[in-house]
C-alpha positions as a Markdown table, in Angstrom:
| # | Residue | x | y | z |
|---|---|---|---|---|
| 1 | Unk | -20.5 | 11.1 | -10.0 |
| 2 | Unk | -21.3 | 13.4 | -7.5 |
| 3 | Unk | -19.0 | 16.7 | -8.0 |
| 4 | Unk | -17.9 | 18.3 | -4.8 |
| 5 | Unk | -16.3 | 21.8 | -4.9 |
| 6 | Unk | -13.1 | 21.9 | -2.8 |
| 7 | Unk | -11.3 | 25.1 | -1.7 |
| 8 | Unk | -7.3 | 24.9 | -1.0 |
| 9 | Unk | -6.2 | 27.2 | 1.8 |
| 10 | Unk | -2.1 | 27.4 | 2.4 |
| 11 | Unk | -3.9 | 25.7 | 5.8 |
| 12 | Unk | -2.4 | 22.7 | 3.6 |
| 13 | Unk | 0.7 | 22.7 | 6.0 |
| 14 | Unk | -1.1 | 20.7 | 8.0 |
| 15 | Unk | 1.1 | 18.4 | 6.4 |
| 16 | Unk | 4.4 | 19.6 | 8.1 |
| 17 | Unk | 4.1 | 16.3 | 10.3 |
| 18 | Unk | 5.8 | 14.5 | 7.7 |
| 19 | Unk | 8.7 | 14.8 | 9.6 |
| 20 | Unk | 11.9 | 13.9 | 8.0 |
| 21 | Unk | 15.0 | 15.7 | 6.7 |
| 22 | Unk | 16.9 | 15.8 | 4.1 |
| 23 | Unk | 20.1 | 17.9 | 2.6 |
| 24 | Unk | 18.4 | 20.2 | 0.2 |
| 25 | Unk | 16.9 | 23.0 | 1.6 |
| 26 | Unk | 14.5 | 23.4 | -1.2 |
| 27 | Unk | 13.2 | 19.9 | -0.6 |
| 28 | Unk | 12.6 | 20.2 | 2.9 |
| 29 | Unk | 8.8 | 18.8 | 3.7 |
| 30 | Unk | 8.6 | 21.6 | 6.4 |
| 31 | Unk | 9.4 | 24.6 | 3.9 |
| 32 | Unk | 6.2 | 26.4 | 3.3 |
| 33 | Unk | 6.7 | 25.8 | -0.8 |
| 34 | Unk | 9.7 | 23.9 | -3.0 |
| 35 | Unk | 11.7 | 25.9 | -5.5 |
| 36 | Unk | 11.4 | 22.4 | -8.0 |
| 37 | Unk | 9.8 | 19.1 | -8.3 |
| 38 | Unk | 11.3 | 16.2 | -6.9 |
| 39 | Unk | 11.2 | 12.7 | -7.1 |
| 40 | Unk | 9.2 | 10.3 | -4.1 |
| 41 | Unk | 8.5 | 7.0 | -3.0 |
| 42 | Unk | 4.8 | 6.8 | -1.8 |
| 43 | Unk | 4.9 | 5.0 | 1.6 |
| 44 | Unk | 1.4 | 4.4 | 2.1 |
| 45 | Unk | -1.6 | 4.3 | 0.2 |
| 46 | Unk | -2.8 | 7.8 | -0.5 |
| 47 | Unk | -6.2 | 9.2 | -2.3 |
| 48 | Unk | -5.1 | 11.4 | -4.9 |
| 49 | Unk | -7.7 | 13.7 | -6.6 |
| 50 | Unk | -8.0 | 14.9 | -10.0 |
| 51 | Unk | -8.9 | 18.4 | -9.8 |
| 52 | Unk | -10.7 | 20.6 | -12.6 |
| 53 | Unk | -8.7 | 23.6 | -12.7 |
| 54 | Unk | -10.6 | 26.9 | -13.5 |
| 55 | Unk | -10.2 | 30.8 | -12.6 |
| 56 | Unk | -9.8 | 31.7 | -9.6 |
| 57 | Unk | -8.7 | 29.1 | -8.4 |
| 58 | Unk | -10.9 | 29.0 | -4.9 |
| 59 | Unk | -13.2 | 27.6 | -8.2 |
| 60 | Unk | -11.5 | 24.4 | -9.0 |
| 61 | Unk | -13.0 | 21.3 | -7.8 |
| 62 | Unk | -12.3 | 17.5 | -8.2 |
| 63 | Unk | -13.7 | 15.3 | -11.2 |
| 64 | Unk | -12.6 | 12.1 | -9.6 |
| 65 | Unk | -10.5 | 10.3 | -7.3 |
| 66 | Unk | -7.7 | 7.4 | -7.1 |
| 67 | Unk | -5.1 | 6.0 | -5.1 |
| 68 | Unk | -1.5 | 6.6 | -5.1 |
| 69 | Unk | 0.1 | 3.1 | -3.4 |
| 70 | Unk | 2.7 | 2.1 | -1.4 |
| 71 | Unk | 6.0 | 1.6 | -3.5 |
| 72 | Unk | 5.3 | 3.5 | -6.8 |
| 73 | Unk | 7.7 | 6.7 | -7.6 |
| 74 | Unk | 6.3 | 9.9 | -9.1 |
| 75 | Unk | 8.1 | 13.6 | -9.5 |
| 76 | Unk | 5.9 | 15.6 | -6.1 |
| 77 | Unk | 5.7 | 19.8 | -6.4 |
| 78 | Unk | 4.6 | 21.5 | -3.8 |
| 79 | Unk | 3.5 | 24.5 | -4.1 |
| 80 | Unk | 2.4 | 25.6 | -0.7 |
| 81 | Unk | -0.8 | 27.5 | -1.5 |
| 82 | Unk | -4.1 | 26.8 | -3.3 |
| 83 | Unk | -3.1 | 23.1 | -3.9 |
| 84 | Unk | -0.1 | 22.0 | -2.1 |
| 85 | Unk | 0.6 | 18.1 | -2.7 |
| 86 | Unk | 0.6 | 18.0 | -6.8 |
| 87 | Unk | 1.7 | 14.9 | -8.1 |
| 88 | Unk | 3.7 | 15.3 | -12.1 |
| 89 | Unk | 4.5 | 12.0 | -13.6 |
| 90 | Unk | 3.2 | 8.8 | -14.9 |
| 91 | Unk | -0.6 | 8.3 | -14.8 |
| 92 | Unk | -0.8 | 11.4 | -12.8 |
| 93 | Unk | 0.9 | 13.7 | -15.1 |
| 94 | Unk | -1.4 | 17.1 | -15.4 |
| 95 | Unk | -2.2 | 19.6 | -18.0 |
| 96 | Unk | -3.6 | 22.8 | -18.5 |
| 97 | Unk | -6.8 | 21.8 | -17.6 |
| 98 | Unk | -6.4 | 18.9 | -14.8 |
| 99 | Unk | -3.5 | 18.3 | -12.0 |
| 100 | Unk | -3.3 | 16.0 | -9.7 |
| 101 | Unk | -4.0 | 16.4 | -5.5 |
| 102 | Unk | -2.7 | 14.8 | -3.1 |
| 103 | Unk | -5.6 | 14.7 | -1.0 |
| 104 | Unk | -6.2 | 17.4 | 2.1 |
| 105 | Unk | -7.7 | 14.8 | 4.4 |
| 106 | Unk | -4.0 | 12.3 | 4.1 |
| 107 | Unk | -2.3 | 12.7 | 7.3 |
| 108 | Unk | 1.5 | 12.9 | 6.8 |
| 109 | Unk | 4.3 | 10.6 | 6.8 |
| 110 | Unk | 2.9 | 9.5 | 3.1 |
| 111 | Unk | 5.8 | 10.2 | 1.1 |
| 112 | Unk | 10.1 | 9.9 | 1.1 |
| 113 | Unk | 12.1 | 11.7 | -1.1 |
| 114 | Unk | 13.9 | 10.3 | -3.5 |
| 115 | Unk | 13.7 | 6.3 | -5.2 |
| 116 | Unk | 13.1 | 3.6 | -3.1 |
| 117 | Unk | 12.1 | 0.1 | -3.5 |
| 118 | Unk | 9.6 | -0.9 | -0.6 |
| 119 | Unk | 8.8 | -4.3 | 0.8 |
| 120 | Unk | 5.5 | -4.9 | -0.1 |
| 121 | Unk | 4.8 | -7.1 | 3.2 |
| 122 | Unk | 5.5 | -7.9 | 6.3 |
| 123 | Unk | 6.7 | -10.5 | 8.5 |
| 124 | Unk | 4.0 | -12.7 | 10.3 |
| 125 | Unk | 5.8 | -15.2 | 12.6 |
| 126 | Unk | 8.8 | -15.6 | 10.2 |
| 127 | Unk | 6.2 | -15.6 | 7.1 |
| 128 | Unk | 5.4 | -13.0 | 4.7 |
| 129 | Unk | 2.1 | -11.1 | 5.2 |
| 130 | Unk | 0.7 | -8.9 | 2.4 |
| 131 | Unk | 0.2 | -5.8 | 3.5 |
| 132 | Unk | -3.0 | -4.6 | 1.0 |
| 133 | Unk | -5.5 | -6.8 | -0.8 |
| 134 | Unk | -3.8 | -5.1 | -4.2 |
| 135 | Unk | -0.7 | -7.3 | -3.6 |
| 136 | Unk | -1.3 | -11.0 | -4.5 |
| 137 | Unk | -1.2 | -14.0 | -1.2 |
| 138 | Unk | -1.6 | -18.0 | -2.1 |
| 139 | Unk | -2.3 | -18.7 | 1.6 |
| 140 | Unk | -5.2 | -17.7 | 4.7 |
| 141 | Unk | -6.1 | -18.4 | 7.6 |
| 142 | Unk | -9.2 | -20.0 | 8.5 |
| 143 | Unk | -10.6 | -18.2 | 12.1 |
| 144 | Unk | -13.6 | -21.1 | 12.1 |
| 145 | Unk | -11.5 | -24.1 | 11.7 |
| 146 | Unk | -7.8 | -23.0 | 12.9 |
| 147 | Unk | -6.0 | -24.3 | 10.2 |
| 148 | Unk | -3.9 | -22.5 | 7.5 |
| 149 | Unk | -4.8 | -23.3 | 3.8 |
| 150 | Unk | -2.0 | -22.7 | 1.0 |
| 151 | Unk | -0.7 | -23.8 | -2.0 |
| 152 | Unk | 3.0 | -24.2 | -0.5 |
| 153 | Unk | 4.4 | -25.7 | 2.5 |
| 154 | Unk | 5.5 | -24.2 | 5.4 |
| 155 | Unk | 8.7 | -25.0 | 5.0 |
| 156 | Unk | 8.8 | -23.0 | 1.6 |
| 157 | Unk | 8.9 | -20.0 | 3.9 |
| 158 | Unk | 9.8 | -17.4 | 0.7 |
| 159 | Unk | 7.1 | -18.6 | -1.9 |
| 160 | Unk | 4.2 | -18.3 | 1.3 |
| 161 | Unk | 2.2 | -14.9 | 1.5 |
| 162 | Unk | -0.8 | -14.5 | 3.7 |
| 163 | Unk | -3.3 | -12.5 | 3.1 |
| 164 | Unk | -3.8 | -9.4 | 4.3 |
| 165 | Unk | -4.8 | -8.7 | 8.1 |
| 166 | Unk | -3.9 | -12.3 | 9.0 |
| 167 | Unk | -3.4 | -12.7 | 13.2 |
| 168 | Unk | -2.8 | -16.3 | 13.2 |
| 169 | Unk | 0.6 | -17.6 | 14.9 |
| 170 | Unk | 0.9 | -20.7 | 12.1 |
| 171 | Unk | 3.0 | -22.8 | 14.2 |
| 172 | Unk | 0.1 | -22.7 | 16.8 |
| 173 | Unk | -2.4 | -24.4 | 14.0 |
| 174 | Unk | -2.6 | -27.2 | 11.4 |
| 175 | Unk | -1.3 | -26.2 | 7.7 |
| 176 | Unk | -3.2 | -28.0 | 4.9 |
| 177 | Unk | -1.7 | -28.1 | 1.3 |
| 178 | Unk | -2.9 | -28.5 | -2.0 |
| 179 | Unk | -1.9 | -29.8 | -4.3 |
| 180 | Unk | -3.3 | -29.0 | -7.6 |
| 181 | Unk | -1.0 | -31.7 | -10.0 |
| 182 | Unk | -3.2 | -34.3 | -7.9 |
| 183 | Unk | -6.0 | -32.4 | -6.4 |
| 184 | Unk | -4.5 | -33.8 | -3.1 |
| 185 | Unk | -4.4 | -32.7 | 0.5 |
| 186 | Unk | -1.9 | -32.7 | 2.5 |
| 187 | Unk | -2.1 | -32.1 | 6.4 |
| 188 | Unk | 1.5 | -30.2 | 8.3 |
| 189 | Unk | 1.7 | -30.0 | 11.9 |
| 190 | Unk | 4.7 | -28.0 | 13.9 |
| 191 | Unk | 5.9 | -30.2 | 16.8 |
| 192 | Unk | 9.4 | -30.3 | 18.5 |
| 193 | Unk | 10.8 | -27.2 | 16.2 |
| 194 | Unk | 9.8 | -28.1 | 12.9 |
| 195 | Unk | 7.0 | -29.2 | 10.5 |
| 196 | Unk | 5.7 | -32.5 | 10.0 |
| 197 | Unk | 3.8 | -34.1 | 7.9 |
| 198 | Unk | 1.0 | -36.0 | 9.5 |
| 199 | Unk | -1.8 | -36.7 | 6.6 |
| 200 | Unk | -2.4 | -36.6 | 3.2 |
| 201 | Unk | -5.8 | -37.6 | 1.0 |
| 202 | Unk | -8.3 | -36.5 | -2.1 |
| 203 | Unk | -8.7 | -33.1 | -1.9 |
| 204 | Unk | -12.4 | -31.6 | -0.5 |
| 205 | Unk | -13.9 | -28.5 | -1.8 |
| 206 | Unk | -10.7 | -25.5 | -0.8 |
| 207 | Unk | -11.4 | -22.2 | 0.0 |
């Protein structure tokens, strides 16, 4: 891996558009520094860098890089100059030799203090949509054919997660199951304000 040096400026507070509030003073994300770590909820994926720390600091430089994601909780200092977004807990608990960055180039609005437990989709039309390719879907869309392929029926609408990125209206389209007790088919249509079933044969090859 290539090893790129990085210099850490208190220009870090570029990250004052987080832009929220919250009772403690010392926890403010517009304060230039916090008096203690606290605990976050990452709300969006975020790159997180794990930095090579050496004297001086201006020195340091990164050794590799992963991704904080949407959901997970870790303890957040920051300390307002050389690196300003240092993540304490879990897989990204530092030592005296490594800590890990938040990285410079993440725009704000990442984080919210305190635990929360995030949806991990959204809603698509009434159905669930995944909202990274991390989080498991058992149904897509097919742009080439217009018709919806899944392993549940429409009408299951809390089991059915699209993938991904999806822009199909699935009312609008045909919804093909199958059925993998039988290695069946079966064809849904949505007509006069609900779904109906309107074929069913061997299943072909599924994508």
């Amino acid at each position: 891996m290539k090893i790129k040096r990085i210099v850490w400026i208190g220009a870090m507070i570029a990250f004052l558009g987080i832009g929220f509030s919250v009772n403690s003073q010392t926890a403010h994300a517009v304060r230039y520094s916090w008096r203690n770590s606290h605990w976050v909820t990452i709300t969006k994926d975020v790159t997180v860098l794990k930095i090579r720390t050496v004297y001086p600091r201006s020195s340091s430089y990164s050794v590799d890089s992963y991704t904080a994601q949407r959901g997970e909780h870790y303890k957040l200092a920051h300390w307002g100059v050389d690196f300003s977004w240092v993540l304490q807990s879990g897989k990204f608990r530092g030592n005296s030799k490594y800590i890990y960055v938040v990285d410079a180039s993440e725009n704000g609005g990442w984080f919210k203090m305190g635990i929360h437990h995030l949806k991990n989709y959204k809603l698509l039309h009434g159905f669930r949509m995944a909202i990274n390719d991390d989080y498991s879907f058992n149904t897509n869309y097919d742009t080439n054919s217009h018709t919806t392929f899944s392993l549940r029926r429409p009408t299951q609408k809390s089991k059915v997660m699209f993938e991904p990125r999806t822009h199909a209206i699935p009312t609008h389209h045909k919804w093909t199951v199958y059925k993998e007790h039988n290695d069946a088919e079966v064809d849904y249509q949505y007509y006069n304000g609900s779904w109906h079933k309107v074929a069913s044969r061997k299943a072909t090859i599924w994508y």
